[in-house]
VOBA-1610 file (N, C-alpha, C; in pm, whole numbers, padded with zeros to 5 digits, always signed):
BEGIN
Unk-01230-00130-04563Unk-01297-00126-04432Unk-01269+00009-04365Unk-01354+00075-04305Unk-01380+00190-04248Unk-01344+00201-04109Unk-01291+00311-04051Unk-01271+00291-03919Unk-01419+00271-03825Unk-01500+00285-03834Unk-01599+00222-03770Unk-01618+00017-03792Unk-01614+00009-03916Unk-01603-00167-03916Unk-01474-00144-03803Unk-01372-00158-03874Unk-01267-00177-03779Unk-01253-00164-03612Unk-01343-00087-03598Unk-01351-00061-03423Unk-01396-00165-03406Unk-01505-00184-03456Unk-01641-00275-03401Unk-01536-00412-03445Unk-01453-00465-03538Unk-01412-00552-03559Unk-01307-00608-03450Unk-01259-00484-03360Unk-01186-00506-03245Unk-01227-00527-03105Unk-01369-00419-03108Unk-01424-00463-02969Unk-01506-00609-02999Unk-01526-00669-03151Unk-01608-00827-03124Unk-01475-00892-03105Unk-01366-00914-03143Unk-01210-00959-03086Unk-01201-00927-02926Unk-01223-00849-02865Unk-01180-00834-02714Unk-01235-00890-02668Unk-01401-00862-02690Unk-01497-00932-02604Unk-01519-00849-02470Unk-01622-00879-02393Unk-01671-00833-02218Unk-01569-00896-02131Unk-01502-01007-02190Unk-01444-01065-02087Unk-01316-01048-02010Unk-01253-00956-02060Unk-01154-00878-02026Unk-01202-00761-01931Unk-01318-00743-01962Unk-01314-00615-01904Unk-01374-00660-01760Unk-01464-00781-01733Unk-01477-00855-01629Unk-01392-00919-01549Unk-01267-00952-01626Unk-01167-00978-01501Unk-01082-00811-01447Unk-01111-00771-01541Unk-01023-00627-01476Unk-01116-00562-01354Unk-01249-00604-01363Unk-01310-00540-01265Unk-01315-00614-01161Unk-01295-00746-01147Unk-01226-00815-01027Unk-01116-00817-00983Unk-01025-00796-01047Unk-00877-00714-01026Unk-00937-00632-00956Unk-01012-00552-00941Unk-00990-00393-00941Unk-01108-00362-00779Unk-01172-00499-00803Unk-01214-00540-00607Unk-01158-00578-00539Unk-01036-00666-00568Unk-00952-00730-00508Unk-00882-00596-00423Unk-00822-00493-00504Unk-00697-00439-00474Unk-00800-00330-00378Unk-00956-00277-00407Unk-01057-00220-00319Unk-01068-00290-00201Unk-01094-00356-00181Unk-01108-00458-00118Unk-00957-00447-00009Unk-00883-00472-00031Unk-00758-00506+00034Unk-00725-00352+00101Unk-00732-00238+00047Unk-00717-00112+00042Unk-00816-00072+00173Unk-00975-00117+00163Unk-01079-00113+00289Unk-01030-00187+00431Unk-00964-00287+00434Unk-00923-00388+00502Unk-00790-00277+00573Unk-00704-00252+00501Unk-00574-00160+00544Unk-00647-00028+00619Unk-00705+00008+00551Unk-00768+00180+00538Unk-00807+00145+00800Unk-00894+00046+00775Unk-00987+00041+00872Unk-00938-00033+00981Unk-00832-00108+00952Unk-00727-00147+01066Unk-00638-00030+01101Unk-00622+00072+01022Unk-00499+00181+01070Unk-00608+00283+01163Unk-00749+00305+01066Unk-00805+00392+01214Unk-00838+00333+01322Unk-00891+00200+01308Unk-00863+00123+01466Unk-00757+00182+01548Unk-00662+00133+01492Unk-00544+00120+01587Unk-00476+00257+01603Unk-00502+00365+01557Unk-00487+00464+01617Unk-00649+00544+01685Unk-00731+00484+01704Unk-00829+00563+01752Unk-00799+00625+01936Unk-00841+00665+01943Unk-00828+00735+02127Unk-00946+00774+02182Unk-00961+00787+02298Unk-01101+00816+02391Unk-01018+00971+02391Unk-01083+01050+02308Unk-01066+01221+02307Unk-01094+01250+02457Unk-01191+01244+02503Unk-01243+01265+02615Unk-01166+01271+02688Unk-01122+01158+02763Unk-01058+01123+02865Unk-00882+01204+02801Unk-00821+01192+02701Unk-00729+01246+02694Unk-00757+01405+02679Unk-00806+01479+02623Unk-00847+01627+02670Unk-00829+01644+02843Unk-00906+01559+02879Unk-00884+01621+03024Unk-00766+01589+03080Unk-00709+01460+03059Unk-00585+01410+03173Unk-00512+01585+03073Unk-00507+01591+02978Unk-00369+01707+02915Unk-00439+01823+02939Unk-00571+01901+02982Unk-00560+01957+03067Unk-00562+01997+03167Unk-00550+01906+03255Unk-00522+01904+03413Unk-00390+01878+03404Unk-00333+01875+03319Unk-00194+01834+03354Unk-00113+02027+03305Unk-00159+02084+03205Unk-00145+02201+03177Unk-00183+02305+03258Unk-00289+02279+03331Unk-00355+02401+03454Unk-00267+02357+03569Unk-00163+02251+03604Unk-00065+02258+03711Unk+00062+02317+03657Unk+00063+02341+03488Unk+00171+02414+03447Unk+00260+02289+03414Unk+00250+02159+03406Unk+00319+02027+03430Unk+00322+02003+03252Unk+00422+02057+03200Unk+00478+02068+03060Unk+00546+01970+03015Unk+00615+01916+03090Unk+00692+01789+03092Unk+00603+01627+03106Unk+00500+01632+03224Unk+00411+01529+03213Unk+00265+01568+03120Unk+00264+01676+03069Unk+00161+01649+02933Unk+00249+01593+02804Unk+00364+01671+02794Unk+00437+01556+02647Unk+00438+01407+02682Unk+00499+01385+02801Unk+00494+01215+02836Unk+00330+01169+02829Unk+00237+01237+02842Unk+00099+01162+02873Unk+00057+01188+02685Unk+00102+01271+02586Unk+00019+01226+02454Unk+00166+01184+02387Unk+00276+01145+02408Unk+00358+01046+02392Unk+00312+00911+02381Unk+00243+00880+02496Unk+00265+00744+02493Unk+00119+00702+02418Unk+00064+00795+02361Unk-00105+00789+02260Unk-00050+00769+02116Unk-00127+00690+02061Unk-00067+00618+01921Unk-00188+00719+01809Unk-00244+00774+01856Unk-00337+00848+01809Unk-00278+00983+01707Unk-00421+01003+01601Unk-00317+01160+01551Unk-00339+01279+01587Unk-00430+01299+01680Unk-00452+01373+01759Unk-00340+01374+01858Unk-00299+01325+01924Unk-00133+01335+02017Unk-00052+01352+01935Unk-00011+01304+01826Unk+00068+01329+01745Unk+00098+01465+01714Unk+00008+01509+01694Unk-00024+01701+01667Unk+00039+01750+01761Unk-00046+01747+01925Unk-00051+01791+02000Unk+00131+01788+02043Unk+00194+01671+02061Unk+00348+01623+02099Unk+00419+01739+02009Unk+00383+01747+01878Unk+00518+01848+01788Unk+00456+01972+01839Unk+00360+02015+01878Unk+00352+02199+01967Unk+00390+02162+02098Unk+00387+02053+02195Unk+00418+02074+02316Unk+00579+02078+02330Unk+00648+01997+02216Unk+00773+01962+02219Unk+00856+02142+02210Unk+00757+02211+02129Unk+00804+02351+02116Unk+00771+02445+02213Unk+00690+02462+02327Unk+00644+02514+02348Unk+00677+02612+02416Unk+00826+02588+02470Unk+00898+02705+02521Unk+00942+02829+02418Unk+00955+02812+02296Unk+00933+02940+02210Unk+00860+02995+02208Unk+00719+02966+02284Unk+00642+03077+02280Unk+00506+02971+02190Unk+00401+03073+02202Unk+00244+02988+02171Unk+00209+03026+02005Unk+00275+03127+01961Unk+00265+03128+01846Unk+00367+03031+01759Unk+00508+03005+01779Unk+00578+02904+01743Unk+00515+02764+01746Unk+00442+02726+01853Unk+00390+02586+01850Unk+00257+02601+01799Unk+00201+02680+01777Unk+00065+02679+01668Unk+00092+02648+01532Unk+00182+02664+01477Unk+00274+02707+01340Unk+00302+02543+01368Unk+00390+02519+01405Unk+00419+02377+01457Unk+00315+02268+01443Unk+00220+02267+01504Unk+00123+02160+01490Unk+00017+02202+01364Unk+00051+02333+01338Unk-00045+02355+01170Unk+00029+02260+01084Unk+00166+02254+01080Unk+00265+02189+00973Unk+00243+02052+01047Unk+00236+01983+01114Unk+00224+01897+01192Unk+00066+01768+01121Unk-00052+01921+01162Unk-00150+01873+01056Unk-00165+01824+00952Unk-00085+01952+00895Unk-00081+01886+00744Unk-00007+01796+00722Unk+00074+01729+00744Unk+00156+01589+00730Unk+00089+01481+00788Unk+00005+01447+00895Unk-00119+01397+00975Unk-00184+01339+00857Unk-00253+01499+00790Unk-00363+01487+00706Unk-00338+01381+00537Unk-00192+01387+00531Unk-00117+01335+00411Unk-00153+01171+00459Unk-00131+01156+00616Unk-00077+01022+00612Unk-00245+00957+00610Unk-00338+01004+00695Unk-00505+00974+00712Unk-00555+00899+00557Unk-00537+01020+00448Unk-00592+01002+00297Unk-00527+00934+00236Unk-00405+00845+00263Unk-00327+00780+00198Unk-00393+00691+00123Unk-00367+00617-00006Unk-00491+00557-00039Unk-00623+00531-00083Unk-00673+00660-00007Unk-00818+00706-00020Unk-00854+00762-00184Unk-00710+00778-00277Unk-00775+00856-00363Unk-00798+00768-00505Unk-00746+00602-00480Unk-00805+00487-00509Unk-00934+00437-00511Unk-00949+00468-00400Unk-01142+00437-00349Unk-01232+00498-00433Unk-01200+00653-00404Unk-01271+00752-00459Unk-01262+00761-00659Unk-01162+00710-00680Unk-01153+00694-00883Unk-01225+00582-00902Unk-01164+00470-00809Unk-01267+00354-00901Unk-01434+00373-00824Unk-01437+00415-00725Unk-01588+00437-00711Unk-01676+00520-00821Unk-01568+00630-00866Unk-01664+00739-00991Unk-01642+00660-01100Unk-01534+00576-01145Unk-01531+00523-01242Unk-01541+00353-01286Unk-01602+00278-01186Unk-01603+00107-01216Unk-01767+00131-01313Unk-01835+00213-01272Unk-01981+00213-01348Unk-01918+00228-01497Unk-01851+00303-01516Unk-01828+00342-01638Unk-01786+00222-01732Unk-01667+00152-01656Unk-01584+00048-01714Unk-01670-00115-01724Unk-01766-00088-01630Unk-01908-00196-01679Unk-01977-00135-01794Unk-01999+00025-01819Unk-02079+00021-01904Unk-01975-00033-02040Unk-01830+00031-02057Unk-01744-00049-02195Unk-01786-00167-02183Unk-01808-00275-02067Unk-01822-00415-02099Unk-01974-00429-02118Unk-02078-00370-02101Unk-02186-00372-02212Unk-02210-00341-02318Unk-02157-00232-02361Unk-02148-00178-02488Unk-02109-00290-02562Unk-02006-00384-02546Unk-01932-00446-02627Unk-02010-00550-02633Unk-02117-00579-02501Unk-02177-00698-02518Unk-02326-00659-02617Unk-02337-00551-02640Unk-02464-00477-02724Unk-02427-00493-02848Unk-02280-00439-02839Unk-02234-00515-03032Unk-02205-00633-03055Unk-02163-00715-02946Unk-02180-00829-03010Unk-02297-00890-03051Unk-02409-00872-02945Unk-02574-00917-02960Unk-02634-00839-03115Unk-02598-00745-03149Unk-02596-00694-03290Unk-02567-00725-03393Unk-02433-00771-03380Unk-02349-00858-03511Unk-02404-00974-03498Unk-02461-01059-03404Unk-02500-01209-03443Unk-02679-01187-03501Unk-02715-01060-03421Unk-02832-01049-03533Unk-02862-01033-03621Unk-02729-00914-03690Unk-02711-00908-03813Unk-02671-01057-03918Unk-02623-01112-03827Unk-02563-01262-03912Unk-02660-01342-03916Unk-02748-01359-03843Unk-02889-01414-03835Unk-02954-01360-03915Unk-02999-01263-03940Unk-03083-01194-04052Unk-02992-01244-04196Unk-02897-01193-04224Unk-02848-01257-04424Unk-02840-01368-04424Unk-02838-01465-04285Unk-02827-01613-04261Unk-02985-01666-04321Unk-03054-01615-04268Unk-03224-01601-04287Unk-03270-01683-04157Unk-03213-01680-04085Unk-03263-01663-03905Unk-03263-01810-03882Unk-03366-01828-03770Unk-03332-01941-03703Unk-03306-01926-03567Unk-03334-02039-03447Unk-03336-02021-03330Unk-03183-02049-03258Unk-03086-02120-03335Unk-02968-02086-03276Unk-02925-01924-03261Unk-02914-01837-03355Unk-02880-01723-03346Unk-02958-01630-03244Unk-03092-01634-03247Unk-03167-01564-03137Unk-03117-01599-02988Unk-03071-01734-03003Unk-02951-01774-02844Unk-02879-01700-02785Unk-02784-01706-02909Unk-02681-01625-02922Unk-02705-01482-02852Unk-02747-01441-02919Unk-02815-01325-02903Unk-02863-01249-02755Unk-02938-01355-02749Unk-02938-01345-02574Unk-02833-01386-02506Unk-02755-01461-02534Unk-02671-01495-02442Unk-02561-01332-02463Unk-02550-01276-02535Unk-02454-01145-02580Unk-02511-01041-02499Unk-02667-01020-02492Unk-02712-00926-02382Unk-02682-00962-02275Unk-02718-01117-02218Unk-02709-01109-02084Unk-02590-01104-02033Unk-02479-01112-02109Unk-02329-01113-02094Unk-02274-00925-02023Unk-02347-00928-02107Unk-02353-00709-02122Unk-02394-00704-01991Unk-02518-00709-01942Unk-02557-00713-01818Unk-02506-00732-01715Unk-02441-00852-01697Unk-02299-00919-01638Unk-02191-00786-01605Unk-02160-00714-01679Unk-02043-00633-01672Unk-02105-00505-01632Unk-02202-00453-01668Unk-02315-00316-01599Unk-02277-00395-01421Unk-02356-00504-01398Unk-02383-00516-01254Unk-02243-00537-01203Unk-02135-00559-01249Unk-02037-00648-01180Unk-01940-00504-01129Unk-01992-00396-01273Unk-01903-00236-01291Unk-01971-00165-01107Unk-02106-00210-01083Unk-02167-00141-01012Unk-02127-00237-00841Unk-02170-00332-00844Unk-02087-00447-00750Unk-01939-00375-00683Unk-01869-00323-00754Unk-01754-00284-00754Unk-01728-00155-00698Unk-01840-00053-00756Unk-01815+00072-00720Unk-01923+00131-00595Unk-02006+00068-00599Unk-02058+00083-00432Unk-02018+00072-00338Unk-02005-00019-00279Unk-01863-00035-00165Unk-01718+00050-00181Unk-01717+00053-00287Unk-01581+00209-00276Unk-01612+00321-00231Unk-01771+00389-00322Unk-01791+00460-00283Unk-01801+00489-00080Unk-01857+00361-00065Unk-01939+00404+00093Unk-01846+00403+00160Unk-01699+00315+00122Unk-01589+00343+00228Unk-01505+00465+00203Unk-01517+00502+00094Unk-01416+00660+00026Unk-01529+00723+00158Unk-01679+00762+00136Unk-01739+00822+00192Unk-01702+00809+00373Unk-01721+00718+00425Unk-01686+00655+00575Unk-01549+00735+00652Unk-01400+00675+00569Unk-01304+00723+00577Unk-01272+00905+00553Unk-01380+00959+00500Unk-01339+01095+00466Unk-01449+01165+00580Unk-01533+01093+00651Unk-01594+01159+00807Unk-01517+01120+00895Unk-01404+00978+00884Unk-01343+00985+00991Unk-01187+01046+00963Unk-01176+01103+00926Unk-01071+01212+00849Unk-01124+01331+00906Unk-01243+01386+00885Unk-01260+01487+00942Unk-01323+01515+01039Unk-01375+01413+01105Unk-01393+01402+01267Unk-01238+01392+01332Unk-01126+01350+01308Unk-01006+01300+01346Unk-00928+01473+01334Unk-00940+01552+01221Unk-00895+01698+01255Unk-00970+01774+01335Unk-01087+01753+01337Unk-01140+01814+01405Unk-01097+01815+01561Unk-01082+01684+01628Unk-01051+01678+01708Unk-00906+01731+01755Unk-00780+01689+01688Unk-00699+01713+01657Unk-00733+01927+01689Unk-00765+01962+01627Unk-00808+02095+01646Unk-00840+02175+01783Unk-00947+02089+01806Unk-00990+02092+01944Unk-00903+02076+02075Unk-00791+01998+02046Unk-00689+02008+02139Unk-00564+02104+02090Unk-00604+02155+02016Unk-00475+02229+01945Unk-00502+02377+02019Unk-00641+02401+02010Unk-00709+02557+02110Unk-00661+02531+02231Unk-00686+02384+02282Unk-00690+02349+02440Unk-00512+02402+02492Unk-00437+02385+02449Unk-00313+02363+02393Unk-00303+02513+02392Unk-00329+02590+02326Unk-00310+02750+02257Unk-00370+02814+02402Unk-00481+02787+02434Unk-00563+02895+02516Unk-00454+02845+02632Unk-00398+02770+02721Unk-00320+02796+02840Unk-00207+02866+02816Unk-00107+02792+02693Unk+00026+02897+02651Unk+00037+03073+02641Unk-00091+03094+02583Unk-00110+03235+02545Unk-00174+03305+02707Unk-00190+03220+02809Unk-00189+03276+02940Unk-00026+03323+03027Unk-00035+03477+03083Unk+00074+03493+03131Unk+00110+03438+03229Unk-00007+03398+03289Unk-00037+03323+03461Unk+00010+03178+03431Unk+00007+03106+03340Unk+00013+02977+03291Unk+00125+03040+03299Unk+00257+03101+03163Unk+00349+03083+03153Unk+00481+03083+03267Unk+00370+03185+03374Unk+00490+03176+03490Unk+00460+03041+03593Unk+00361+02999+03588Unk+00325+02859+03692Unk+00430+02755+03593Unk+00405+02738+03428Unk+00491+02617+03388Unk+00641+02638+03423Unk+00704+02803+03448Unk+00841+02810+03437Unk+00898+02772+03572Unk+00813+02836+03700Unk+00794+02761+03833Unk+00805+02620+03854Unk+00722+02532+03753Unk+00680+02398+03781Unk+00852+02347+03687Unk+00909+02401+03597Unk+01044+02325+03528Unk+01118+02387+03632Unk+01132+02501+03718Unk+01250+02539+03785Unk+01262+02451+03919Unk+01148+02382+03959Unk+01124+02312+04083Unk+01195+02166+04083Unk+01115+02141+03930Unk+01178+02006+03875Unk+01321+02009+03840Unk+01388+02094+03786Unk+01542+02091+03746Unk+01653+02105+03908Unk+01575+02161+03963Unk+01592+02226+04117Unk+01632+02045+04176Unk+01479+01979+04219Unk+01521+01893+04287Unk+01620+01797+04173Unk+01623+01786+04044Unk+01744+01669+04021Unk+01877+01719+04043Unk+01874+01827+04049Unk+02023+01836+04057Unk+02078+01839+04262Unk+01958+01850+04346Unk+01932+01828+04511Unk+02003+01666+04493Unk+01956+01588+04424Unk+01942+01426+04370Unk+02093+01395+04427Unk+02181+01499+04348Unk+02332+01395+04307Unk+02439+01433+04416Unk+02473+01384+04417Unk+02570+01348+04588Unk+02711+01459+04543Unk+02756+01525+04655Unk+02816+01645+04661Unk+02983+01562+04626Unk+03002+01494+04647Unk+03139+01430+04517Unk+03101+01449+04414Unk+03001+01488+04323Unk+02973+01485+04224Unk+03029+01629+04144Unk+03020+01686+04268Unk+03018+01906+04221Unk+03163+01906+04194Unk+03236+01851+04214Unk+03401+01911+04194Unk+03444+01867+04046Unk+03375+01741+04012Unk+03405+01704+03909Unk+03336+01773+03762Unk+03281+01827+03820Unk+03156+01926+03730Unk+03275+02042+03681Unk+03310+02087+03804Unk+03374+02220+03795Unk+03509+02190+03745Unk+03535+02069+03748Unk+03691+02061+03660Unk+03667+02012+03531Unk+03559+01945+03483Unk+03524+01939+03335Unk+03549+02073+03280Unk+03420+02151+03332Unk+03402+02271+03294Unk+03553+02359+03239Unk+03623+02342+03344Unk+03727+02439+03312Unk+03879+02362+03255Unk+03873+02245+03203Unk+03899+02160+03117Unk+03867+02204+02999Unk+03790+02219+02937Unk+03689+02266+02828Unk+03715+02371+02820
//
């Protein structure tokens, strides 16, 4: 026996039917993956809008301290960005650009997580239906062939059909499978890049006040006012004990 019998002697042993539960395996775990994927951009989505402006009106009073607290408390990855350059921002506007670039890219790691599941079995479930036709084409072959030295008859022509339409079965079930991957791989990778984009867009918003000299002396004004009154705050028993730590130490 030849390695061609022999193949063919292994794919009529496997059968389509293996390859039909693997492709329901393989919706299941799609499937579950779409479900995760689309609850995480829910729940971090944000009204850009409205947060652009509260963070810059809060930046044109120079108020450095209540823009980190206002995209703090945003579950979004757009704040997320924005929080690791504001958290820096007293080094200067080129330090926190650098900052939320590296910032991005770790963002961008966490967005695609997953995604590169979607995108394989979407290019490849067609394929893995077509192995489960192929196999159902040789089997519909070999029973015709056995029908023919048999000298025919209407059981085998059954057969026969029943081996194509089996094949068929695994083409549609390969395609069943990889459509819906595709359209959510596709979905998730506009809201990936609608989500940097934005992300971006506050990253300029962010850049263009820091890199102002007029900004940098209103924010240093607006922390010297604020450090000013807490320490107005604490009751003058408080100052002696300051000064004997200090010189304790």
């Amino acid at each position: 026996m030849n390695i061609v019998e022999r193949s063919k002697v292994l794919l009529l042993d496997i059968g389509a039917s293996p390859i039909l539960y693997l492709m329901i395996a393989l919706s299941v775990v799609s499937l579950a993956i779409m479900i995760e994927r689309a609850w995480f951009f829910f729940r971090v989505s944000e009204n850009l809008v409205s947060l652009a402006a509260a963070l810059g009106a809060r930046l044109e009073s120079g108020d450095v301290r209540g823009a980190q607290d206002l995209v703090k408390r945003s579950r979004s990855v757009e704040a997320a960005i924005v929080t690791a350059g504001l958290l820096q921002i007293e080094k200067g506007s080129d330090t926190a650009a650098e900052v939320m670039a590296s910032a991005t890219a770790l963002q961008k790691m966490r967005l695609e997580r997953r995604l590169a599941f979607l995108g394989t079995l979407g290019n490849n479930a067609p394929f893995v239906g077509l192995l489960g036709t192929v196999i159902g084409i040789v089997q519909a072959f070999d029973k015709l062939q056995s029908s023919g030295m048999q000298g025919g008859g209407g059981g085998p022509a059954t057969d026969v059909m029943g081996a194509i339409s089996e094949a068929l079965v695994a083409t549609a079930i390969g395609l069943a499978v990889a459509i819906p991957a595709v359209a959510a791989f596709n979905y998730f990778q506009r809201r990936i890049k609608g989500t940097l984009g934005n992300a971006e867009a506050l990253t300029h918003l962010v850049l263009a006040y820091t890199k102002s000299s007029a900004w940098q002396h209103k924010s240093r004004a607006t922390g010297h006012r604020e450090s000013h009154g807490a320490l107005s705050t604490e009751p003058e028993s408080a100052a002696p004990s300051v000064r004997v730590s200090a010189v304790s130490a």
